[in-house]
C-alpha positions, -999 to 999 in steps of 0.1 A, spaced: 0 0 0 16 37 -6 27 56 19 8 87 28 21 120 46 17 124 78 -3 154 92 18 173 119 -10 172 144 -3 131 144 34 133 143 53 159 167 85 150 146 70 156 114 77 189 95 54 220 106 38 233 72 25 267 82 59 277 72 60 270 36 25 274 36 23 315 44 54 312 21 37 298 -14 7 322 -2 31 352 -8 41 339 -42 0 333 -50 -3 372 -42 21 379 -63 13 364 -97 -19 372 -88 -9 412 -94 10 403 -121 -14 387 -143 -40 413 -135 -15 442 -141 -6 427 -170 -42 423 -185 -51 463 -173 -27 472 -195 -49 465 -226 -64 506 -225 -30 519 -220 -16 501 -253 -49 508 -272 -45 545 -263 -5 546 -275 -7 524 -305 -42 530 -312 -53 496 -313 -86 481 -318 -101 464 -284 -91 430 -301 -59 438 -308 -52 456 -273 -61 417 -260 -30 405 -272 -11 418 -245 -32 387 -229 -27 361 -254 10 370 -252 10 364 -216 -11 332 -217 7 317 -247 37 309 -222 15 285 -209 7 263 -238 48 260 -242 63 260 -205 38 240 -184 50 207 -194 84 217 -194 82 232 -162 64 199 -147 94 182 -162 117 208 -144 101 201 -107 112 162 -117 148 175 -117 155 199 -96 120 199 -69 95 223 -59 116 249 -42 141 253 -69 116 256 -95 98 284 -75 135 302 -72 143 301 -112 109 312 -120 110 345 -101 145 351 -113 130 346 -151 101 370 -138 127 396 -131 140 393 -163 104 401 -182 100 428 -158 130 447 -169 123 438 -207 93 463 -200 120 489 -198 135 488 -234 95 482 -247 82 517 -234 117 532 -244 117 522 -278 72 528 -280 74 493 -294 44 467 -291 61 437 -307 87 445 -274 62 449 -252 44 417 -262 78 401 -259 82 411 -223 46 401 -215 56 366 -226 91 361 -209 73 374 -175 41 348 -177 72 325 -185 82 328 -148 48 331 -137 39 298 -154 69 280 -139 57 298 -105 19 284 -109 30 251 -120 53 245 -87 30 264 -65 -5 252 -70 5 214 -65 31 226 -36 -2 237 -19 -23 213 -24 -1 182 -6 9 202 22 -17 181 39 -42 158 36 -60 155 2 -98 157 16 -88 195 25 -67 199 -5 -96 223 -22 -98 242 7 -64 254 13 -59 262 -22 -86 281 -21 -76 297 8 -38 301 -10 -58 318 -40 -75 340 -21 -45 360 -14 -37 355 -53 -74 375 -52 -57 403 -34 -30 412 -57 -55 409 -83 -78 433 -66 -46 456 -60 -35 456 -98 -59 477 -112 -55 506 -81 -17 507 -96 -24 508 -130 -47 536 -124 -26 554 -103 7 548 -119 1 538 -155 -33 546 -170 -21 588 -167 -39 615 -179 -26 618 -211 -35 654 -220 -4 663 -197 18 646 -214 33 659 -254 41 626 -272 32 590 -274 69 583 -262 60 599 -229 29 581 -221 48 546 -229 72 557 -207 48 556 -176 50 522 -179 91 520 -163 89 527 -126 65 501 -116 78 477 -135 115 482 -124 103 480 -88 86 445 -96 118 433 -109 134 448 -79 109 429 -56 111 397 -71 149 395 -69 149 401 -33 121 376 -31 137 347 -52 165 349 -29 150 350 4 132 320 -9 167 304 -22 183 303 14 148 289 30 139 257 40 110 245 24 104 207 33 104 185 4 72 167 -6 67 129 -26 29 129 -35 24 89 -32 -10 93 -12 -44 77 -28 -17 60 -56 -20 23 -67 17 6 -70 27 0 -103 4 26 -120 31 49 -131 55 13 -140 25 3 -162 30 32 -185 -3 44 -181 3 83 -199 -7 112 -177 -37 121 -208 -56 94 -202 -67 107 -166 -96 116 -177 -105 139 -149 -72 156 -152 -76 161 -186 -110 179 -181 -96 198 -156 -70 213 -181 -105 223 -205 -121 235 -172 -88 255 -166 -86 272 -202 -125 280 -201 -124 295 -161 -90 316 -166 -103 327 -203 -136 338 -188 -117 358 -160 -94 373 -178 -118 385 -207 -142 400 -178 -108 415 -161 -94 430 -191 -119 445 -208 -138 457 -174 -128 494 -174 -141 494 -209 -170 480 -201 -176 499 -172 -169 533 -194 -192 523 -225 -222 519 -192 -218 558 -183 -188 552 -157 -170 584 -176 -134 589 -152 -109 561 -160 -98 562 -123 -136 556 -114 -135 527 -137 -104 515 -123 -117 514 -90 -148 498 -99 -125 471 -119 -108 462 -89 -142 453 -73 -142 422 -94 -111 407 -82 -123 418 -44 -152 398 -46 -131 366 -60 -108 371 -28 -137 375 -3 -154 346 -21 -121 326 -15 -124 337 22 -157 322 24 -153 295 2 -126 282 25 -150 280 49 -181 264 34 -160 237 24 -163 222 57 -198 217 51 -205 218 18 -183 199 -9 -159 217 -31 -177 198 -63 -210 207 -52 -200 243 -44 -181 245 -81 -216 238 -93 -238 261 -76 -210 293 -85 -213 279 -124 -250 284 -123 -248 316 -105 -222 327 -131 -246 319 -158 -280 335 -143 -252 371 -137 -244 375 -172 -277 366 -187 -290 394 -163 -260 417 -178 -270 410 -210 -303 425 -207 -295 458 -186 -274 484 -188 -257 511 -165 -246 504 -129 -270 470 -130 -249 457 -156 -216 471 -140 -222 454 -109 -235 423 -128 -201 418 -139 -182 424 -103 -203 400 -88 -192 376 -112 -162 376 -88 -181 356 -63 -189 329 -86 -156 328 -96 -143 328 -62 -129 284 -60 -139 279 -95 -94 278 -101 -84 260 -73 -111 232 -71 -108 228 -104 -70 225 -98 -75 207 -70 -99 179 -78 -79 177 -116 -48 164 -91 -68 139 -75 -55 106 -67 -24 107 -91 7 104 -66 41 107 -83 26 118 -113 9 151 -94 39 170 -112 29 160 -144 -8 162 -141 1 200 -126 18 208 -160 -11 191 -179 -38 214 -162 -17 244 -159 -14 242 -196 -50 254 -196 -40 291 -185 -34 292 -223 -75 301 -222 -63 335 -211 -47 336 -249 -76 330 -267 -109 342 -250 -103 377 -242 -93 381 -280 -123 361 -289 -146 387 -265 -127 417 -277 -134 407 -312 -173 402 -305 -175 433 -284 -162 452 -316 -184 436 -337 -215 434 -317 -208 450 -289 -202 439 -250 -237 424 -241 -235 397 -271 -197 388 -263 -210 381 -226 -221 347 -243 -187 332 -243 -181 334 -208 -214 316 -201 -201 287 -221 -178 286 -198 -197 286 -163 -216 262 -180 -185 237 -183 -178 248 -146 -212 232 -136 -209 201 -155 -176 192 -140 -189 199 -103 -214 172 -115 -193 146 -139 -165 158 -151 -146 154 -115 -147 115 -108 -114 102 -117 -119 71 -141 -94 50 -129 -106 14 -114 -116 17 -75 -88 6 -50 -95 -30 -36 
């Protein structure tokens, strides 16, 4: 029978994870502002290059892109070198697309700044891959969707904190300033003190001790010696589609909220931006209380009940207008809220030594952030916002059927 880890409450000699466990929650914060940032940048790159709104949204598929070609490769790198040291290179590769931001609003070139967007989700995606799994066996696996839901919820926070900065620091009133070249340039100074923050972090994290973890809980023995391929977990697999549809529909709602909010009568930019970060605030306070209901209510139960309310919001958006409409899409947060990590979580299940490579495999499914907020920019430019709400309903849609189905791992019962 495999081994399973011992929680410290049964063992006095076994490792105390609070630790490592406030430690990972600081690097969920983080790409949690990053990704956000990143995808409130979409108005400030219209405005300079003057972009269409679909084209603006490639700042997102650039980002999410780095996905779809590091998340297997960084599973493969937590093989080698473990969890910690993963976590440690991918911050230092962060640092490096941070100060790539630099020469892109020097040189008031997109292609540059699409190319620092993607060395940055680079890290991030290395970060994400490590982390979310890191979390999740830091325990037992009954509580798993809890704590990463409560490890997300502070991933909620810098996301909720994002668009304060970029309205403060980035999205400037541009009727002070004489050129193009000037308004790129806002862009430098918070993106050298990211880089300068993440170095300092990726070595404070270098010279910690963070106790190493072998998932082998809820594993059959000679599953991974039969050669059975990580793609025919079927629930792992569904995770990844769940994953691409859930981070697609947040990011499309995230990055084209101040727009949105704007085209409803919400004039000032800084207004919008404060009404933007509402959205993200509700995911962290639904985290909050997520974490809690899941001790009486089950995470695949809960999934189901926030796709439905997802659903019945934007339906109701599509049909009003104004401040209804604006706070349809906030709320949105709250069914958001665990949607990620019980997704995560439950795509993870019961796969043991290969929880790296099942991490990669769902992780892969960021890569929805690529393609869906181009898609909704597209149909809001076409149609306008209310018709492009229906592609994030397909996806809370998918969110409720794998509460119900999609979950249950396929593999045969242990005897």
């Amino acid at each position: 029978m495999a081994s399973r880890p011992t929680p410290p409450a049964a063992n006095a000699n076994a490792p105390s994870y609070l630790g490592p466990f406030i430690t990972v929650t600081i690097l969920f914060g983080i790409f949690g502002f990053l990704t956000n940032l990143n995808s409130n940048l979409s108005p400030k790159l219209q405005d300079i290059f003057d972009l269409n709104r679909a084209w603006s949204n490639t700042v997102t598929t650039s980002w999410f892109l780095a996905y779809l070609v590091f998340s297997v490769p960084a599973a493969k790198v937590i093989e080698w070198v473990g969890y910690k040291r993963t976590m440690v290179y991918s911050l230092f590769v962060m640092v490096l697309g941070a100060l790539l931001f630099i020469p892109a609003a020097h040189m008031v070139s997109f292609p540059v700044f699409l190319t620092a967007s993607f060395v940055l989700a680079t890290g991030v995606c290395g970060l994400q891959t490590s982390a979310n799994p890191y979390v999740s066996i830091l325990g037992p696996e009954h509580s798993a969707p809890a704590r990463l839901t409560l490890a997300q919820a502070f991933n909620s926070l810098g996301t909720a904190v994002a668009p304060l900065v970029v309205g403060a620091y980035i999205l400037t009133d541009q009727t002070r300033l004489s050129s193009k070249a000037e308004v790129a340039h806002t862009v430098q100074g918070p993106y050298i003190a990211i880089a300068c923050g993440l170095l300092v972090l990726g070595v404070v994290i270098m010279f910690m001790h963070l106790p190493a973890i072998t998932a082998t809980r809820d594993f059959r023995p000679g599953d991974e010696s039969s050669g059975r391929s990580i793609w025919t977990y079927r629930h792992t697999v569904l995770a990844m589609v769940g994953i691409f549809l859930y981070v697609g529909l947040e990011i499309a709602l995230a990055a084209n909220a101040i727009r949105f909010f704007q085209s409803q009568g919400v004039v000032s930019k800084d207004r919008a931006a404060l009404l933007a970060s509402f959205y993200p605030l509700a995911m962290m306070i639904g985290r909050f209380a997520g974490t809690v209901i899941m001790k009486a209510v089950k995470a695949e139960k809960l999934l189901t009940l926030l796709g439905v309310a997802g659903v019945v919001l934007l339906v109701a958006g599509m049909f009003s207008s104004g401040m209804v409409a604006v706070w349809c899409l906030i709320l949105c947060g709250l069914a958001n809220s665990i949607m990620y990590p019980t997704i995560f979580a439950l795509g993870i299940a019961e796969l043991g030594p290969l929880t790296s490579k099942g991490s990669g495999v769902i992780t892969i499914g960021n890569v929805g952030g690529a393609v869906m907020p181009v898609a909704f920019g597209a149909l809001a430019d076409r149609y306008g916002y209310n018709f492009a709400f229906v592609l994030p309903i397909i996806g809370y849609i998918f969110m409720a059927y794998y509460g119900i189905w999609g979950y249950k791992p396929t593999r045969p019962a242990k005897a």
